[in-house]
C-alpha positions in Angstrom: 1.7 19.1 13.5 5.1 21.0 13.6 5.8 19.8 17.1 4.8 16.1 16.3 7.0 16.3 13.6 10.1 16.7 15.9 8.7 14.6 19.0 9.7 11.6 15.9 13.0 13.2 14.7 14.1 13.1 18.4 12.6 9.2 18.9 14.3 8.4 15.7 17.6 9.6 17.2 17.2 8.8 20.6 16.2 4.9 19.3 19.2 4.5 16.5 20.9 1.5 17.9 17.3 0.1 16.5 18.7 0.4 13.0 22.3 -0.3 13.6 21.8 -3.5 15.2 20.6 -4.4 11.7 23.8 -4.9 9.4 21.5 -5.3 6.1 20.9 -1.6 6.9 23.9 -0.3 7.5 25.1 -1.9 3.9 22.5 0.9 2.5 23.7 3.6 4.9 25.0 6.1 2.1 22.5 5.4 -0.3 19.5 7.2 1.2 18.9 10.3 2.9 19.8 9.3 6.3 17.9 12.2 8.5 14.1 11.4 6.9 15.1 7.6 7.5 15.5 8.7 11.3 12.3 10.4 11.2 10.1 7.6 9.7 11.9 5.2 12.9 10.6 8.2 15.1 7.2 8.5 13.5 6.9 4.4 13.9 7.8 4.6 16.8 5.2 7.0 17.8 2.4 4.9 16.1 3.5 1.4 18.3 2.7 4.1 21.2 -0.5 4.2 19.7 -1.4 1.2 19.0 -0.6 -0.3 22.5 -3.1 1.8 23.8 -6.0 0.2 22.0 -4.1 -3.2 21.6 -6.6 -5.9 22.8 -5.4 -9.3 21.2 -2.4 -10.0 21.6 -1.4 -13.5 20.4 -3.0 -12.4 16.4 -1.9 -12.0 13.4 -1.8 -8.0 12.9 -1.8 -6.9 9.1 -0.8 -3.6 7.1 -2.2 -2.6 3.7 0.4 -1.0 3.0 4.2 -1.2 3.7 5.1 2.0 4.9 5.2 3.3 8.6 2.3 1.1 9.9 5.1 -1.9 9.1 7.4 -0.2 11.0 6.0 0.5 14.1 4.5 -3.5 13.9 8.3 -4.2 13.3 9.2 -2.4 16.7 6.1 -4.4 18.2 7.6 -7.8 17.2 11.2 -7.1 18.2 10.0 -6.7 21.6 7.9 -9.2 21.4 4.7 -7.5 22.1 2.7 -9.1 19.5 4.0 -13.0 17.6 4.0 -11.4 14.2 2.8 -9.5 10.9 1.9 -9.5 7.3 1.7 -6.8 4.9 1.2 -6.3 1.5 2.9 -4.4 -0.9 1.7 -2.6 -4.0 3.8 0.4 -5.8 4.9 3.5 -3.8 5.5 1.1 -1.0 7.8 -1.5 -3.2 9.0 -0.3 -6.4 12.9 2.2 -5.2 12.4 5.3 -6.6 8.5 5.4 -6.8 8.4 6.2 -3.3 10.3 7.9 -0.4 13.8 6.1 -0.5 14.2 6.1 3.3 11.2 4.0 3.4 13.4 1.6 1.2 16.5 2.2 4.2 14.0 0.4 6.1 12.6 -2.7 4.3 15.5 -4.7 5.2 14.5 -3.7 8.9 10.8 -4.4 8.2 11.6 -7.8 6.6 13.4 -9.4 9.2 10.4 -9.6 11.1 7.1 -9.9 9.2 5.7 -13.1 8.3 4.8 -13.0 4.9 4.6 -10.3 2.2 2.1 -10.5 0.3 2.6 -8.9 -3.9 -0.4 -7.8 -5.5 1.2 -8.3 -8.9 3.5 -11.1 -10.5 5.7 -8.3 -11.6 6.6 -6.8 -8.1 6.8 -10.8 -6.6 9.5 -11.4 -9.2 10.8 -7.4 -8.5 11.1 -8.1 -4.6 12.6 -11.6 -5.2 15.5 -10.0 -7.1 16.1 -7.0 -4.7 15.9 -9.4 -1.4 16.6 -12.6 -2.6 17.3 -13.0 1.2 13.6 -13.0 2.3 11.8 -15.0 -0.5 10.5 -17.6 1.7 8.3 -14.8 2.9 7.0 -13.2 -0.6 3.9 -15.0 -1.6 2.0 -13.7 -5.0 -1.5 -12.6 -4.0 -3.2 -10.5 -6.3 -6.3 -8.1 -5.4 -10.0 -9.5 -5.8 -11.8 -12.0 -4.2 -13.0 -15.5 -5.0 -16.0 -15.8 -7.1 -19.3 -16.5 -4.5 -20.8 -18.5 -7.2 -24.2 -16.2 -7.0 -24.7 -12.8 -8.2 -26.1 -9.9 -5.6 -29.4 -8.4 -6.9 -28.9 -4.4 -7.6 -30.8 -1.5 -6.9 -30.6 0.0 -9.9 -32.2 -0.8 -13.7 -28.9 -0.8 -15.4 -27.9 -4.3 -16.9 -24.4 -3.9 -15.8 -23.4 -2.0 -12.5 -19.5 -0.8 -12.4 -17.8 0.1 -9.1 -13.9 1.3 -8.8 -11.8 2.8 -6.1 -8.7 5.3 -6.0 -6.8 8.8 -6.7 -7.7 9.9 -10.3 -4.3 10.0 -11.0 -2.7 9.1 -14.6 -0.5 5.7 -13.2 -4.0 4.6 -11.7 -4.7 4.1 -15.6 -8.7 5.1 -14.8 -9.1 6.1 -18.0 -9.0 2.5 -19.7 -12.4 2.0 -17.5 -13.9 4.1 -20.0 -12.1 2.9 -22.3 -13.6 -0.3 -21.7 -17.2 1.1 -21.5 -16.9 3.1 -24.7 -15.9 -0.1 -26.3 -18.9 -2.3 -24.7 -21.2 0.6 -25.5 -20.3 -0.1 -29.3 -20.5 -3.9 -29.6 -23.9 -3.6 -27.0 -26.1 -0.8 -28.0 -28.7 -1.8 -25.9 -26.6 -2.3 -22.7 -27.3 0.0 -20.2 -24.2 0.9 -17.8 -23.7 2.8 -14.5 -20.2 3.5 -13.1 -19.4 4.5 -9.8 -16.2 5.8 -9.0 -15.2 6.6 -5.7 -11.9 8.9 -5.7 -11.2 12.2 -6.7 -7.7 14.0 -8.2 -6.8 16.8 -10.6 -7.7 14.4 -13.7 -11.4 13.8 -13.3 -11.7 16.5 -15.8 -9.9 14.6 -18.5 -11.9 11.5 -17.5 -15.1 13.0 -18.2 -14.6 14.2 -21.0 -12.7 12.3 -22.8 -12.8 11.5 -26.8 -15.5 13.9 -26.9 -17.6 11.1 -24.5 -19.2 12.8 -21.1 -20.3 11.2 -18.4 -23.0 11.9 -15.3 -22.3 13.2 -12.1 -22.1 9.9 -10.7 
């Protein structure tokens, strides 16, 4: 709301010694816009609030999917020693200057000096991150998405031979489309194989990923 929205400028402001006690930051002072960088400390600050309301375990290891303001406010939470620590990953908007907000890169340097480990979904943004902090690389560690294979394989509810879930915006840097891509490709080396894909996500491109190259799929 509006009047959230300055309740965070004002903590931003009122807790600025926060980011001046950091020289790392004050190196990047001019080249970000300073005012939304005061607002993001303001809005972290207002989620540590939050989270030391429902905070049970104390002495744990607290992790962020993403490093944005979640990283921040866990940042506040370490610097006074409220919780021992954090990890957080880091995957595009949330790594790459100039994909996302640039006072969100004003803080990294903040963020960095008191995670634990930061963990890169993607060799490219582990070598990236190296490069831009060389500072902190004891703390990158390369760890893409996935999971270990079980060894087994689940038993489906459906008839299809191959089942096919995926997960995010439909938005043209997701690269969705080489899914189908991969499916039209299957469909002509396998005739026979039957195939049901499950997407969970919506954005203004589902249109284009229906129908593309003349190929429509379900509803599903």
């Amino acid at each position: 709301t509006g009047c959230q929205k300055l309740k965070n400028k004002i903590q931003g402001f009122v807790n600025l010694k926060i980011l001046f006690s950091e020289k790392t930051i004050i190196q990047k002072l001019k080249k970000v816009t300073f005012l939304k960088a005061v607002k993001y400390l303001g809005y972290g600050i207002w989620l540590k609030k939050k989270i030391m309301k429902s905070l049970m375990i104390r002495d744990a290891v607290h992790y962020s999917y993403w490093m944005d303001y979640w990283t921040i406010a866990l940042a506040l939470l370490t610097r006074e020693k409220i919780i021992t620590g954090f990890i957080s990953r880091a995957h595009r908007y949330d790594l790459y200057t100039g994909t996302g907000e640039p006072a969100l890169d004003f803080l990294k340097p903040f963020t960095f000096n008191y995670l634990k480990k930061l963990y890169l979904i993607s060799e490219n943004g582990f070598n990236y991150i190296n490069r831009l902090y060389p500072e902190y690389s004891q703390k990158y560690v390369l760890a893409r998405l996935g999971s270990s294979d079980p060894g087994f394989i689940g038993l489906s509810n459906y008839s299809s031979d191959l089942v096919m879930v995926s997960c995010s915006n439909l938005k043209p840097l997701k690269r969705f489309d080489l899914i189908l891509d991969a499916l039209i490709y299957l469909n002509q080396i396998h005739r026979t194989l039957a195939v049901k894909w499950f997407h969970i996500g919506v954005g203004g491109s589902l249109y284009r990923l229906t129908t593309k190259d003349g190929h429509t799929l379900g509803e599903t």
